[in-house]
C-alpha positions in Angstrom: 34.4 -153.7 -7.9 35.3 -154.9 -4.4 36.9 -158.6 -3.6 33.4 -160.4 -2.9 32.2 -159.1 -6.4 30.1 -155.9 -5.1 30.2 -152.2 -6.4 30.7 -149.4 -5.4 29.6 -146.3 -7.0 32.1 -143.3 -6.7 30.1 -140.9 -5.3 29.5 -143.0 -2.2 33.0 -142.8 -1.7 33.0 -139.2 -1.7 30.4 -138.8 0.4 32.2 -141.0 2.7 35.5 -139.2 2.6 33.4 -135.5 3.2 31.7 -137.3 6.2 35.4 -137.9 7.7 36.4 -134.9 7.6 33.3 -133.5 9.1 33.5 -135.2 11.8 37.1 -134.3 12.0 35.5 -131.0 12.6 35.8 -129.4 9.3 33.3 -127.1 7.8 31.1 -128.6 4.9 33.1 -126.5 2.3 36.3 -127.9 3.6 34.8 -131.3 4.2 33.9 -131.0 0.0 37.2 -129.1 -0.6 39.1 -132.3 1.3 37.1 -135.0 -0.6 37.5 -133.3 -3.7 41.2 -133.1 -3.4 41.5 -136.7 -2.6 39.3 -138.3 -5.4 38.9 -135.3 -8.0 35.6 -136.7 -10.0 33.8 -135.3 -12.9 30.5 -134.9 -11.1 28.4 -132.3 -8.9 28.3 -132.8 -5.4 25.8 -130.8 -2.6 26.0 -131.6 0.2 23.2 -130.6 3.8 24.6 -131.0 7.1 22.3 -131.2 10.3 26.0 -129.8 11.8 25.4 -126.5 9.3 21.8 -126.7 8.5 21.9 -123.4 7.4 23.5 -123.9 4.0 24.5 -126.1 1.1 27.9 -127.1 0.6 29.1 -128.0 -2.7 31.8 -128.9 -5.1 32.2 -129.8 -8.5 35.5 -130.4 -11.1 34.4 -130.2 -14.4 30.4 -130.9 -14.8 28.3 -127.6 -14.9 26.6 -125.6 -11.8 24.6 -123.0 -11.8 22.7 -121.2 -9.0 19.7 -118.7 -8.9 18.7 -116.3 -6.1 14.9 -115.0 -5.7 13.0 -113.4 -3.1 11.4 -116.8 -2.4 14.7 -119.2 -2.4 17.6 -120.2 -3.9 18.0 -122.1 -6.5 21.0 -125.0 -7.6 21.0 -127.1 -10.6 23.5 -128.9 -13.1 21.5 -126.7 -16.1 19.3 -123.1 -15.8 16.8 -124.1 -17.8 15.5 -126.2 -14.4 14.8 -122.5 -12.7 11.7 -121.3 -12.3 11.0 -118.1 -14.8 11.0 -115.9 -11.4 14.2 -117.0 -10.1 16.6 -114.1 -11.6 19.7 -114.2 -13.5 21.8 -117.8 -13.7 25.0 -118.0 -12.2 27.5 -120.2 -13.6 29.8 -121.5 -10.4 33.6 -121.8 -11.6 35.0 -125.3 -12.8 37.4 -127.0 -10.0 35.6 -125.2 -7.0 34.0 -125.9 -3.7 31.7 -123.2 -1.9 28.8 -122.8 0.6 25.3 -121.3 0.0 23.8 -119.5 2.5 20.1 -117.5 2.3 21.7 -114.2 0.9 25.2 -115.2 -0.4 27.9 -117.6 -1.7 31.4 -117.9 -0.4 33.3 -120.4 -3.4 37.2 -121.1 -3.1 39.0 -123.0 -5.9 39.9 -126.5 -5.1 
């Protein structure tokens, strides 16, 4: 709660912190790494970038992430059950990391 009684929610402040350091010039997965570092959270974050609209940055501390790779997309959600039938084998993504998803794979450091 701010001075003149407002709110703010905590993941506006991480989005906020990941758009500094883009625009320092980091990557998305360093700009998620960076944020995450600074206000470790228990939530999910993804994050699309017209600076890397090729993929989807992420990072998460202790809530559950799972991905999903098919022939017709990938697929990202806090529980596998969201997956279509046809979109292969769950992939559990490691607690305390940050990562990038591109068409074909996944590059995920720890945080």
């Amino acid at each position: 709660t701010l001075r003149d009684g407002s709110r703010i929610n905590m993941t506006d402040v991480l989005c906020q912190l990941a758009l500094r350091e883009l625009l320092k010039g980091e990557s998305p997965r360093c700009a998620m790494e960076n944020a995450y570092r600074a206000l470790p959270k228990e939530m999910v974050c993804l994050m699309v970038s017209d600076l890397a609209p090729d993929r989807i940055a992420f990072s998460r501390f202790n809530m559950p992430l799972y991905l999903a790779f098919a022939p017709h997309g990938v697929y990202v959600a806090s529980c596998p059950i969201a997956f279509p039938e046809d979109a292969g084998e769950p992939l559990p993504i490691p607690v305390c990391s940050a990562g990038e998803i591109f068409a074909c794979f996944i590059w995920i450091s720890c945080l």
